[in-house]
Backbone atoms as SQL, in Angstrom:
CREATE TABLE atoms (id INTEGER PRIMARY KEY, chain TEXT, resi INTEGER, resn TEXT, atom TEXT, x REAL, y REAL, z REAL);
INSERT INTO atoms VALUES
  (1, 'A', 1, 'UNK', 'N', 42.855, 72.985, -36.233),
  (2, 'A', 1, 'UNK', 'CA', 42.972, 73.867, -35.088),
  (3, 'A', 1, 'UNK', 'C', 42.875, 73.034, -33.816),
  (4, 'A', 2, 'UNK', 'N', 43.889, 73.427, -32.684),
  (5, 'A', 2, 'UNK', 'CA', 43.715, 72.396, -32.001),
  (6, 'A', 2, 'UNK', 'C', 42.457, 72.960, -30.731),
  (7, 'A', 3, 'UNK', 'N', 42.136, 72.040, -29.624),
  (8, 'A', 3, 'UNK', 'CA', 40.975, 72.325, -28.959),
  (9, 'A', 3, 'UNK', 'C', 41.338, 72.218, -27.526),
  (10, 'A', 4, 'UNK', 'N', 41.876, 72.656, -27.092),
  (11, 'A', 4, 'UNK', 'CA', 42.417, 72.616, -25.480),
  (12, 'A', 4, 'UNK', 'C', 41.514, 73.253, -24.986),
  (13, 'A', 5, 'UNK', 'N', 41.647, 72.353, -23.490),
  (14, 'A', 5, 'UNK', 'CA', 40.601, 71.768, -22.883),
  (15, 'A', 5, 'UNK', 'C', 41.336, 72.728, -21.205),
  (16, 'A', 6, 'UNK', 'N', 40.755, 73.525, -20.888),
  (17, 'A', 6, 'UNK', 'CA', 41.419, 73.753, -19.100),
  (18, 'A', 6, 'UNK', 'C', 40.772, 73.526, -18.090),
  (19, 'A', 7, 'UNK', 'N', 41.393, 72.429, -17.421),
  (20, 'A', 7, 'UNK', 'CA', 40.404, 71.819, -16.086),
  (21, 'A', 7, 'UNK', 'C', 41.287, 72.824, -14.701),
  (22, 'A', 8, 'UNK', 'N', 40.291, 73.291, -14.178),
  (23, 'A', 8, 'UNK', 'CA', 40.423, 73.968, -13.141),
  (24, 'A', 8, 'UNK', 'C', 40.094, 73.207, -11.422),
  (25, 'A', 9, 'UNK', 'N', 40.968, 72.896, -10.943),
  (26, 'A', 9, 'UNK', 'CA', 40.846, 72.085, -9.679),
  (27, 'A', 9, 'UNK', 'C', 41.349, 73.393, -8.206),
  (28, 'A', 10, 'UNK', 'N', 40.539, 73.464, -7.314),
  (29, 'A', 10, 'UNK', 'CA', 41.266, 74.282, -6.359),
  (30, 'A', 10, 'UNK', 'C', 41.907, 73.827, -5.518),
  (31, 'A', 11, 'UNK', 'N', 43.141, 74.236, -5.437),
  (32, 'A', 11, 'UNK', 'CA', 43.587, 73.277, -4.590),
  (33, 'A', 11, 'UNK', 'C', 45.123, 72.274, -5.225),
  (34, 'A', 12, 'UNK', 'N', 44.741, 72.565, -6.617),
  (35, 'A', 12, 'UNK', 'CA', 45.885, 71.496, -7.403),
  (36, 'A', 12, 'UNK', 'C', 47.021, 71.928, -7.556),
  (37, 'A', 13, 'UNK', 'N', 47.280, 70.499, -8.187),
  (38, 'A', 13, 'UNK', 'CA', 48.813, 70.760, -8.741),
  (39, 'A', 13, 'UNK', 'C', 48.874, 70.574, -10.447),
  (40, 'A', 14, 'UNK', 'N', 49.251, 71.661, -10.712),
  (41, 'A', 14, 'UNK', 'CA', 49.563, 71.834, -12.443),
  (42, 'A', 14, 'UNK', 'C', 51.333, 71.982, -13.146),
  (43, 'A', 15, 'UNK', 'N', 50.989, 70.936, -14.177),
  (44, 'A', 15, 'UNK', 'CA', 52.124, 71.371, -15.103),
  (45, 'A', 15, 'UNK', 'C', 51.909, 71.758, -16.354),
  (46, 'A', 16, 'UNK', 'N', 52.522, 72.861, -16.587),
  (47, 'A', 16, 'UNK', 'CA', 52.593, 73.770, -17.555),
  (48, 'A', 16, 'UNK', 'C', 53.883, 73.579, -18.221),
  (49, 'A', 17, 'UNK', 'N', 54.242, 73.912, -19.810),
  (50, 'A', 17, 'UNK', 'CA', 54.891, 74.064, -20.910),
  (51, 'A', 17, 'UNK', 'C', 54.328, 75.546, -21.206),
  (52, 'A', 18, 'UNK', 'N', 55.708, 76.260, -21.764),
  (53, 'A', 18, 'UNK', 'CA', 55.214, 77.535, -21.631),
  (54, 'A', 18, 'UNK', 'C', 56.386, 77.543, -23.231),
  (55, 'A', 19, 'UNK', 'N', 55.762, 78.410, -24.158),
  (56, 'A', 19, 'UNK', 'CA', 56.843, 78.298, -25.128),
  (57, 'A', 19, 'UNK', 'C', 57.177, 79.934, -25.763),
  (58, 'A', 20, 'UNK', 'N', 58.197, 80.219, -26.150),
  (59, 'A', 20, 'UNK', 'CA', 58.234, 81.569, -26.290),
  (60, 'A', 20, 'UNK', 'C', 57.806, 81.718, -27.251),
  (61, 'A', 21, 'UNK', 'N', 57.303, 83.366, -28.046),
  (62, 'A', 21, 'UNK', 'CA', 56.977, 83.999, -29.673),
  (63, 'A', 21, 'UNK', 'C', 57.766, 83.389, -30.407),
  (64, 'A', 22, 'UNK', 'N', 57.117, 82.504, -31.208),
  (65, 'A', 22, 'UNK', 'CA', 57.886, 81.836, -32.461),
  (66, 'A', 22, 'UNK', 'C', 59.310, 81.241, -32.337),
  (67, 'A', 23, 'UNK', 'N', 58.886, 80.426, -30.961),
  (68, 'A', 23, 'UNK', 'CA', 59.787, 79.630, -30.536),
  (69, 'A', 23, 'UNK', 'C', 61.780, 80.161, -30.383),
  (70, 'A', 24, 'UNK', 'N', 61.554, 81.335, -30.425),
  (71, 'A', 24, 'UNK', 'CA', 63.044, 82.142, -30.247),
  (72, 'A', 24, 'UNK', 'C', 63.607, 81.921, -28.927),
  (73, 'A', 25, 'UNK', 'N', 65.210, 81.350, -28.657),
  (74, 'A', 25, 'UNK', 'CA', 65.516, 81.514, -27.888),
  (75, 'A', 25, 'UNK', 'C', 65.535, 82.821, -26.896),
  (76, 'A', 26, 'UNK', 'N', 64.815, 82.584, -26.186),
  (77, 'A', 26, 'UNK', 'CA', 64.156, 83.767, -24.943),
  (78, 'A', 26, 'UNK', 'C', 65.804, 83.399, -23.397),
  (79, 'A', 27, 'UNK', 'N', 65.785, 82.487, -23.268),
  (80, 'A', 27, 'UNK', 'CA', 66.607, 82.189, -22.026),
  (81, 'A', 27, 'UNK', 'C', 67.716, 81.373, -22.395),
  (82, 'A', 28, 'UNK', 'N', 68.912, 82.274, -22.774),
  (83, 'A', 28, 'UNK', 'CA', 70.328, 81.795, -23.034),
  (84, 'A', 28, 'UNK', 'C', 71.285, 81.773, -22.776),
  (85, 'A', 29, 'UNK', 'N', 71.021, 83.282, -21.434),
  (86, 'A', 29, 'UNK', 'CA', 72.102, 83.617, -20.489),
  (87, 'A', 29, 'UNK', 'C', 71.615, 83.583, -19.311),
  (88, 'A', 30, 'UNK', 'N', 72.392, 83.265, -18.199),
  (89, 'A', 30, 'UNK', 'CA', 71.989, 83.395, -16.943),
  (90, 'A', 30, 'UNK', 'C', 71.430, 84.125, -16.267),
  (91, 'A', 31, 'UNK', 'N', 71.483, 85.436, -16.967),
  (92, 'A', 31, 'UNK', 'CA', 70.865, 86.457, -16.713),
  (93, 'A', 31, 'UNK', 'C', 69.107, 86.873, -17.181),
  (94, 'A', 32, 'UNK', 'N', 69.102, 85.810, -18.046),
  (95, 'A', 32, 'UNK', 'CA', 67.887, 85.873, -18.857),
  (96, 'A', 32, 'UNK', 'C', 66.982, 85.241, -17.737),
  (97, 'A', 33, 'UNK', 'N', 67.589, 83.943, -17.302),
  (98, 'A', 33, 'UNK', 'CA', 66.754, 83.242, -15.980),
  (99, 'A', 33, 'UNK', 'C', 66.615, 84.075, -14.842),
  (100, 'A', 34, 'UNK', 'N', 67.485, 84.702, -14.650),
  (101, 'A', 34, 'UNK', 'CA', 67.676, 85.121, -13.294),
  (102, 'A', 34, 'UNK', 'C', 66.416, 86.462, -13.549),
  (103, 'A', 35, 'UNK', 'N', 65.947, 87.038, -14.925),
  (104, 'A', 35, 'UNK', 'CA', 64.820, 88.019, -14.500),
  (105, 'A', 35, 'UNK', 'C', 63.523, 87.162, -14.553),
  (106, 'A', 36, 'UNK', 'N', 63.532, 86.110, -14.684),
  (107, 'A', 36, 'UNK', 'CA', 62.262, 84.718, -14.521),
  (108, 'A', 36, 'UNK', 'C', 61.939, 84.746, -13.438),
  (109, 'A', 37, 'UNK', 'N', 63.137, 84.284, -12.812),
  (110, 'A', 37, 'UNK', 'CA', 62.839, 84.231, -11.323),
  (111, 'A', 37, 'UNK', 'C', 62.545, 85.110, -10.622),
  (112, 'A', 38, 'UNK', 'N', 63.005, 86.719, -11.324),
  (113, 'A', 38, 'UNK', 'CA', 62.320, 87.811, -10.532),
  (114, 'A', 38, 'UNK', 'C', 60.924, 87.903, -10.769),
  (115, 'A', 39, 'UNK', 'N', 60.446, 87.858, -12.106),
  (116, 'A', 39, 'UNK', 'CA', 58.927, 87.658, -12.570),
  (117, 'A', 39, 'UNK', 'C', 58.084, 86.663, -11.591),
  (118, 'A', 40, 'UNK', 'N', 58.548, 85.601, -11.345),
  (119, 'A', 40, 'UNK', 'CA', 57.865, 84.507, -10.447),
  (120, 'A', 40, 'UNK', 'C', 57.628, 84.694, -9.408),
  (121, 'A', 41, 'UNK', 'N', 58.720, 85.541, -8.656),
  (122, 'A', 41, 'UNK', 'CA', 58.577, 85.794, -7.271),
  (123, 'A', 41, 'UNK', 'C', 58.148, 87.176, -7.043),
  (124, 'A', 42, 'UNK', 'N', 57.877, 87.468, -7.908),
  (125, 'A', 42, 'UNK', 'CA', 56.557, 88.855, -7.822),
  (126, 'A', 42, 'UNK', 'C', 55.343, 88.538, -8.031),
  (127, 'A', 43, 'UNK', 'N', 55.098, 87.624, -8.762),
  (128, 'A', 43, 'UNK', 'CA', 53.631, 87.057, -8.729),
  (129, 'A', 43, 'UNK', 'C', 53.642, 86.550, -7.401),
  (130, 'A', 44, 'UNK', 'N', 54.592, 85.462, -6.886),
  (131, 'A', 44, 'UNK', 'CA', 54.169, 84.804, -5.815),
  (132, 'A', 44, 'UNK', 'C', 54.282, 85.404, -4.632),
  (133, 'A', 45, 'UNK', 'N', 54.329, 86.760, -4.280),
  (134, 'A', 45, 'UNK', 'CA', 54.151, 87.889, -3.750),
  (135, 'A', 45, 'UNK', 'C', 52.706, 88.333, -3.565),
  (136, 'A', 46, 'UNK', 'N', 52.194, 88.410, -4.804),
  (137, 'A', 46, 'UNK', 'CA', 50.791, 88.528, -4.489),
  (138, 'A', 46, 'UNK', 'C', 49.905, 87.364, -4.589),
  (139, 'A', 47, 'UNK', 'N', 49.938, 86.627, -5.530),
  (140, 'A', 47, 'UNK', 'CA', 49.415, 85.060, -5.375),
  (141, 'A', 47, 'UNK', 'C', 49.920, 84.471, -5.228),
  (142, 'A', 48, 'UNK', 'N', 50.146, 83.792, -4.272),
  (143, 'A', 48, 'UNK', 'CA', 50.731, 82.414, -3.961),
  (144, 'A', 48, 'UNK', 'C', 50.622, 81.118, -4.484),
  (145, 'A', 49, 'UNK', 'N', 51.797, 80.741, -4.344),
  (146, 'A', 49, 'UNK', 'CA', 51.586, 79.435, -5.070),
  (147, 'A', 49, 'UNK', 'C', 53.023, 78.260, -4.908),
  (148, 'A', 50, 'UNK', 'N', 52.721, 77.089, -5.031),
  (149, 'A', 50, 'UNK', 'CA', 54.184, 76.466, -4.248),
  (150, 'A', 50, 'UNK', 'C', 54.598, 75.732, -5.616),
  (151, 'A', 51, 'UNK', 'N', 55.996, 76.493, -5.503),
  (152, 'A', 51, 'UNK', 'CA', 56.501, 76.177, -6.677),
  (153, 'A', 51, 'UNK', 'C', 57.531, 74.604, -6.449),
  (154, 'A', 52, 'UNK', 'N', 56.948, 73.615, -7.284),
  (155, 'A', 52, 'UNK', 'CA', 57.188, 72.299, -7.172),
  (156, 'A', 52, 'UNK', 'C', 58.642, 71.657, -8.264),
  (157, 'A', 53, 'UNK', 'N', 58.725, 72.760, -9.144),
  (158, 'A', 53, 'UNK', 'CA', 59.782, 72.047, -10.116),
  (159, 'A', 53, 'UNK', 'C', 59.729, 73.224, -11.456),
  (160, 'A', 54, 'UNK', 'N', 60.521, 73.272, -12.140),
  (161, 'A', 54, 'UNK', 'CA', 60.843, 73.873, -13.296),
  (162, 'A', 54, 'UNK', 'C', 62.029, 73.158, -14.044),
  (163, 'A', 55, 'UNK', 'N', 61.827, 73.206, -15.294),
  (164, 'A', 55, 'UNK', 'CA', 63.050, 73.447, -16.171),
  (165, 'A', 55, 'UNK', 'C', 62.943, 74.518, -17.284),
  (166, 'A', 56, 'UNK', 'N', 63.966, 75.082, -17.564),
  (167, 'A', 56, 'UNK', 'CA', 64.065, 76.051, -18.670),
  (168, 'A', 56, 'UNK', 'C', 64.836, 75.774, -19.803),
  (169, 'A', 57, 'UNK', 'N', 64.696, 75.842, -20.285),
  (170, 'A', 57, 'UNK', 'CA', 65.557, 75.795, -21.949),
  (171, 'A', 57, 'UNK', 'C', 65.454, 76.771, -22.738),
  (172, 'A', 58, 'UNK', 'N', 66.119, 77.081, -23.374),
  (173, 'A', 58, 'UNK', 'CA', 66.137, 78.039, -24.450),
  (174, 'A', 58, 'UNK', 'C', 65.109, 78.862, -24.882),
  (175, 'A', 59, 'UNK', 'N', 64.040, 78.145, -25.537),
  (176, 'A', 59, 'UNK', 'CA', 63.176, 78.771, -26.117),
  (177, 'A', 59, 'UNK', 'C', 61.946, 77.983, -25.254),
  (178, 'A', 60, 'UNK', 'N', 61.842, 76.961, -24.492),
  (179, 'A', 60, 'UNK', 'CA', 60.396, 77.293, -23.661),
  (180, 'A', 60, 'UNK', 'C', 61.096, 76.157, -22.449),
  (181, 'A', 61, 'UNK', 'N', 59.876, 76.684, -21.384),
  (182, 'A', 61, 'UNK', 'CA', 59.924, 76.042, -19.846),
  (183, 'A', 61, 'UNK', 'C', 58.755, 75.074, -19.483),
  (184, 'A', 62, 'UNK', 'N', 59.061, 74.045, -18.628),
  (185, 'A', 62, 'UNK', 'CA', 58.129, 73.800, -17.910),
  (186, 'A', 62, 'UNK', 'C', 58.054, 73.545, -16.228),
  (187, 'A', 63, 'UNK', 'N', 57.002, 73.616, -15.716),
  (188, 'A', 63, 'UNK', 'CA', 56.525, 74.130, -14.195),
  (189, 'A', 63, 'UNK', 'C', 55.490, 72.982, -13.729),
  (190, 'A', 64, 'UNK', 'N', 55.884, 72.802, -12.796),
  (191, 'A', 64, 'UNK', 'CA', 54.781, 71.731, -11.865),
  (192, 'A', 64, 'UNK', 'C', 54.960, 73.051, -10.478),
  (193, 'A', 65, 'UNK', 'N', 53.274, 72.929, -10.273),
  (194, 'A', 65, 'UNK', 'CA', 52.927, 74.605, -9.268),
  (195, 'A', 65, 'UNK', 'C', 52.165, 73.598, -8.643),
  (196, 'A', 66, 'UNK', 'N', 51.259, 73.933, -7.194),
  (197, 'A', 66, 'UNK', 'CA', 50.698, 73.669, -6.731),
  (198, 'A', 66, 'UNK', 'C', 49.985, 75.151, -5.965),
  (199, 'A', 67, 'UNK', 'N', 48.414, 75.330, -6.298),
  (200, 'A', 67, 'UNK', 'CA', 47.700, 76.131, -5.734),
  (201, 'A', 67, 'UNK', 'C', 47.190, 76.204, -4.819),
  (202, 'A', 68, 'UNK', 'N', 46.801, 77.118, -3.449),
  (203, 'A', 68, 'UNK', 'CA', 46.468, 77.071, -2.133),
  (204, 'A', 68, 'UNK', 'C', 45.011, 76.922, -2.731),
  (205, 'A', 69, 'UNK', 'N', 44.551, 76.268, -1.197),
  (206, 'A', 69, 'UNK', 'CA', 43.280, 75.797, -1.112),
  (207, 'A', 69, 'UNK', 'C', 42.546, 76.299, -1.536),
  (208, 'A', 70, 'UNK', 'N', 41.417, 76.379, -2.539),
  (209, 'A', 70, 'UNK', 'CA', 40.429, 77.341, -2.620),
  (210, 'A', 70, 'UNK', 'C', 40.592, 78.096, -3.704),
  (211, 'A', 71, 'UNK', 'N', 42.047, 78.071, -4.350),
  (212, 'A', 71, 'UNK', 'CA', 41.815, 79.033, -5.915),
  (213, 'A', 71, 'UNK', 'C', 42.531, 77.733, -6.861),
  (214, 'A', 72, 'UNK', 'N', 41.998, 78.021, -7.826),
  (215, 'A', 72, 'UNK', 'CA', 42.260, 77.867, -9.638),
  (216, 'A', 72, 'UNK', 'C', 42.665, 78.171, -10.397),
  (217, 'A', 73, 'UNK', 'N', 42.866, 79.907, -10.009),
  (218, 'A', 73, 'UNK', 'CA', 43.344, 80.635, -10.922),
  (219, 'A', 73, 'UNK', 'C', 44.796, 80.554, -11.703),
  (220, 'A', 74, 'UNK', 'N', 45.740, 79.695, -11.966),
  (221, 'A', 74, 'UNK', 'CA', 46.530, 79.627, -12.636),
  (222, 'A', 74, 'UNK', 'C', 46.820, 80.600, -13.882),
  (223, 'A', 75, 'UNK', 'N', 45.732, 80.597, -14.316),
  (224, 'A', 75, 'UNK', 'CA', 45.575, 81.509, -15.897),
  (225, 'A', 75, 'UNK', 'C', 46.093, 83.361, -15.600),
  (226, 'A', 76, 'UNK', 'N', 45.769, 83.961, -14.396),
  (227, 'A', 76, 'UNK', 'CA', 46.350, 85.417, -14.226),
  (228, 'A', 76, 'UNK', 'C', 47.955, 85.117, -13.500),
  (229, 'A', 77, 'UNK', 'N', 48.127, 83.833, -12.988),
  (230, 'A', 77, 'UNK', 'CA', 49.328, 84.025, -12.201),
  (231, 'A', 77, 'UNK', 'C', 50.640, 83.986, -13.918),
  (232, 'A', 78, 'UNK', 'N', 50.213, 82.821, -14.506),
  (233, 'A', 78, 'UNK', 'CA', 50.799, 83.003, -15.750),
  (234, 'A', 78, 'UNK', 'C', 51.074, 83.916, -16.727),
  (235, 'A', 79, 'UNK', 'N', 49.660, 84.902, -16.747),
  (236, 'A', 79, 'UNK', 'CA', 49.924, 86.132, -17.535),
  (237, 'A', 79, 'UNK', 'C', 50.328, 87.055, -17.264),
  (238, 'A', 80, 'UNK', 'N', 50.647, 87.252, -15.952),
  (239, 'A', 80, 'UNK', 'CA', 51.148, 88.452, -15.600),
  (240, 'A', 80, 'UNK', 'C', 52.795, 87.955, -14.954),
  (241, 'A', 81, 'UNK', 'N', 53.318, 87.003, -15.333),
  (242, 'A', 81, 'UNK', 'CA', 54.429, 86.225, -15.151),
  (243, 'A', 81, 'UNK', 'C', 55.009, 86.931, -17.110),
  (244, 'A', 82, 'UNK', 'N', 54.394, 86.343, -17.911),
  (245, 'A', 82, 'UNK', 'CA', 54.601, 86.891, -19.099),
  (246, 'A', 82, 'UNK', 'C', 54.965, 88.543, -19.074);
């Protein structure tokens, strides 16, 4: 079982790998991205956050974010991105 470890910095910059349910292609049409980006920019609507880089592929993404001064919280901006 593996043991991940989450360091919380306020203020940082994080990259995330995000992978879909049993690795199924989730994002295959343009259209599939294009409701990502609506998901993202509804979070970052209410939490902010400066979005530094992405790539997407098929079945998972990754994100370099950077958080305003003073929060950590990464973990609700992600789940409610899901």
């Amino acid at each position: 079982m593996s043991d991940y470890r989450r360091y919380f910095v306020a203020g940082g910059t994080y990259f995330f790998t995000l992978v879909s349910y049993r690795r199924r292609p989730q994002f295959v049409h343009p259209c599939d991205v294009e409701r990502l980006r609506a998901a993202i920019a509804l979070v970052q609507r209410d939490q902010p956050f400066r979005f530094l880089a992405a790539v997407v592929l098929p079945e998972h993404m990754h994100f370099l974010w950077t958080l305003p001064p003073g929060d950590c919280d990464y973990s609700s901006r992600i789940g409610r991105m899901k």
